[in-house]
VOBA-1610 file (N, C-alpha, C; in pm, whole numbers, padded with zeros to 5 digits, always signed):
BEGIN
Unk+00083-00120+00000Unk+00000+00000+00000Unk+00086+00125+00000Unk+00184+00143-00120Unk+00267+00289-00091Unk+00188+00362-00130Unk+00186+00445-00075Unk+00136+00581-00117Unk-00002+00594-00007Unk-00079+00477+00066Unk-00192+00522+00128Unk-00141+00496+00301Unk-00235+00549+00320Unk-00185+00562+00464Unk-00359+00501+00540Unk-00385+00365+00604Unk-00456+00337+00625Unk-00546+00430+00722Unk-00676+00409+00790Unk-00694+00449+00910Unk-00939+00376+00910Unk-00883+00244+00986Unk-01007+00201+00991Unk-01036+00122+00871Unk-01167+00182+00830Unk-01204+00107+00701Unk-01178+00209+00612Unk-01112+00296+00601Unk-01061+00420+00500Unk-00942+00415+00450Unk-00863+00464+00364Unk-00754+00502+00402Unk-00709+00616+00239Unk-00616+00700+00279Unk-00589+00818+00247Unk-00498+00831+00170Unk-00519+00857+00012Unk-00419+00896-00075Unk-00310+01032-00024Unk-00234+00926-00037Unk-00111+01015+00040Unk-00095+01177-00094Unk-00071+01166-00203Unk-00028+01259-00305Unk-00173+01342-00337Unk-00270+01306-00321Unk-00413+01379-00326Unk-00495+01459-00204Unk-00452+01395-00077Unk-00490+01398+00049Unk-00650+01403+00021Unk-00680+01246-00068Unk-00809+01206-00068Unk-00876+01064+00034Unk-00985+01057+00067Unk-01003+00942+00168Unk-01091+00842+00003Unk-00988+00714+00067Unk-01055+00570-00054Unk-01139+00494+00016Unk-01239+00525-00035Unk-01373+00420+00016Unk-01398+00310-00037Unk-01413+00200+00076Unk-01420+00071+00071Unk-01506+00012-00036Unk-01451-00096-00119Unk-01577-00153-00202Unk-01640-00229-00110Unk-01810-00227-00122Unk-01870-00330-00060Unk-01950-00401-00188Unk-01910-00525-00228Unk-01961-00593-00314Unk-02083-00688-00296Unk-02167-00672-00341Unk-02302-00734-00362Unk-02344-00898-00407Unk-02421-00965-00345Unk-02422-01124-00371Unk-02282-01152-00439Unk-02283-01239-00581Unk-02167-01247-00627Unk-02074-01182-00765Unk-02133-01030-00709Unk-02064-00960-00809Unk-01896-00939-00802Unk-01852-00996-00697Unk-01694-00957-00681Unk-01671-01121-00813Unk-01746-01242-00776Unk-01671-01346-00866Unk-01736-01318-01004Unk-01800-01244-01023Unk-01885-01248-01178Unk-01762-01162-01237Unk-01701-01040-01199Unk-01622-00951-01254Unk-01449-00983-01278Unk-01459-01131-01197Unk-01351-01222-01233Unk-01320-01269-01316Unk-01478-01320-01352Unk-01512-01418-01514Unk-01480-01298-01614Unk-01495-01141-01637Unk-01470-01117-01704Unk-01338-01095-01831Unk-01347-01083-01920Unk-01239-01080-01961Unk-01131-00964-01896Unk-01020-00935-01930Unk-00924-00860-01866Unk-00967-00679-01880Unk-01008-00674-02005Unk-01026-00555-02067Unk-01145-00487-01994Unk-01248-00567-01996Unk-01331-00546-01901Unk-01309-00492-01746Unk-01259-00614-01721Unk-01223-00604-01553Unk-01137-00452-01504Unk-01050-00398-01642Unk-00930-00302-01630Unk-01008-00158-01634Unk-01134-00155-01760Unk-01256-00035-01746Unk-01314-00026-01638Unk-01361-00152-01588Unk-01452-00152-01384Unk-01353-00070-01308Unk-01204-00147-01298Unk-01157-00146-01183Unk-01105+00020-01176Unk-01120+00078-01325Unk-01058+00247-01331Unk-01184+00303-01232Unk-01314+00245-01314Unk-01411+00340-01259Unk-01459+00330-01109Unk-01455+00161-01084Unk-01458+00213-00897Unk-01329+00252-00819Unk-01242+00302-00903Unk-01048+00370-00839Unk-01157+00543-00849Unk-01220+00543-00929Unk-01272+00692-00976Unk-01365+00723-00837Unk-01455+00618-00786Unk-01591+00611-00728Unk-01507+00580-00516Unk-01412+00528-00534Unk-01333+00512-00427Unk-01300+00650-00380Unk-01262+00745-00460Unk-01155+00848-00512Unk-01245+00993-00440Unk-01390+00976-00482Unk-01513+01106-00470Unk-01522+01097-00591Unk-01437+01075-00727Unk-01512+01117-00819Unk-01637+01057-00913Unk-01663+01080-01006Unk-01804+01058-01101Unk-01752+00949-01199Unk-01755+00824-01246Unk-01698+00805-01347Unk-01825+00880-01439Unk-01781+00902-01597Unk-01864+00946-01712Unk-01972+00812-01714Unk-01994+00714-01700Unk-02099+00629-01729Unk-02159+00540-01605Unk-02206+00698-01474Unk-02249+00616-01353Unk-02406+00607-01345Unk-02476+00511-01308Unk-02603+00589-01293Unk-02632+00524-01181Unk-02677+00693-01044Unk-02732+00641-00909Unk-02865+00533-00897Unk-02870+00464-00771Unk-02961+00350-00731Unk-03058+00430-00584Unk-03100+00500-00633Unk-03153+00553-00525Unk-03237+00471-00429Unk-03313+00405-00515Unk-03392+00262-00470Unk-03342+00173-00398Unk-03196+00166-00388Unk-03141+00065-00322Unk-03070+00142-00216Unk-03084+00288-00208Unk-02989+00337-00069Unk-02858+00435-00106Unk-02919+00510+00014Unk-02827+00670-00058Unk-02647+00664-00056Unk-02587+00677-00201Unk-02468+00626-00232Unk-02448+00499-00292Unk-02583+00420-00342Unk-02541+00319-00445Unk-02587+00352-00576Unk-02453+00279-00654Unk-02483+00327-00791Unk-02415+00191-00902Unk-02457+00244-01024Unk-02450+00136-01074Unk-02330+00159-01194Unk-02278+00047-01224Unk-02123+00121-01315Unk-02141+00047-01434Unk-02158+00130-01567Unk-02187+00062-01712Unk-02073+00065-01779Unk-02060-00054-01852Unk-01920-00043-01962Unk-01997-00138-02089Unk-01961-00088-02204Unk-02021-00200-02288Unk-01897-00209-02377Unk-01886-00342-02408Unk-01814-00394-02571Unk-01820-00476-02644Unk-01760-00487-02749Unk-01798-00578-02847Unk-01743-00660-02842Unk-01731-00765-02818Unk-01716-00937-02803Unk-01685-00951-02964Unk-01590-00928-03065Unk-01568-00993-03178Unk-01421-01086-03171Unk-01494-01235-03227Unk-01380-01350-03282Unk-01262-01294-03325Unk-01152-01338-03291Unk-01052-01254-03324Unk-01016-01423-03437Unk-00979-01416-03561Unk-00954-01578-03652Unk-00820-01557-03652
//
């Protein structure tokens, strides 16, 4: 962990002096995002570094329905055969 400096369930970008909030992952969305391919997994993992961070990723949309501060994170691509 260089650069963060723990404290609890938080802990604090040392070069930003931002606090990183914990993922809490849902039934089995931590192993579904495993199965994904890499490329995939590398777009998620920017946008909850973004959502950890305070910031917005560009393709969030809130869950108000499910409780204030959940939201939902979209990525789409094209799955083409590479021959």
């Amino acid at each position: 962990m260089s650069g963060l400096t723990k404290y609890g369930n938080y802990a604090i970008l040392k070069s930003r002096q931002k606090i990183i909030e914990r993922v809490s992952w849902m039934s089995g969305s931590q192993e579904q995002m495993r199965d994904m391919p890499v490329i995939v997994r590398s777009a998620f993992g920017h946008a909850l570094w973004e959502v950890q961070i305070g910031n917005t990723p560009l393709d969030m949309k809130p869950l108000p329905g499910l409780g204030n501060g959940i939201c939902e994170l979209r990525e789409s691509f094209d799955t083409m055969p590479i021959a």
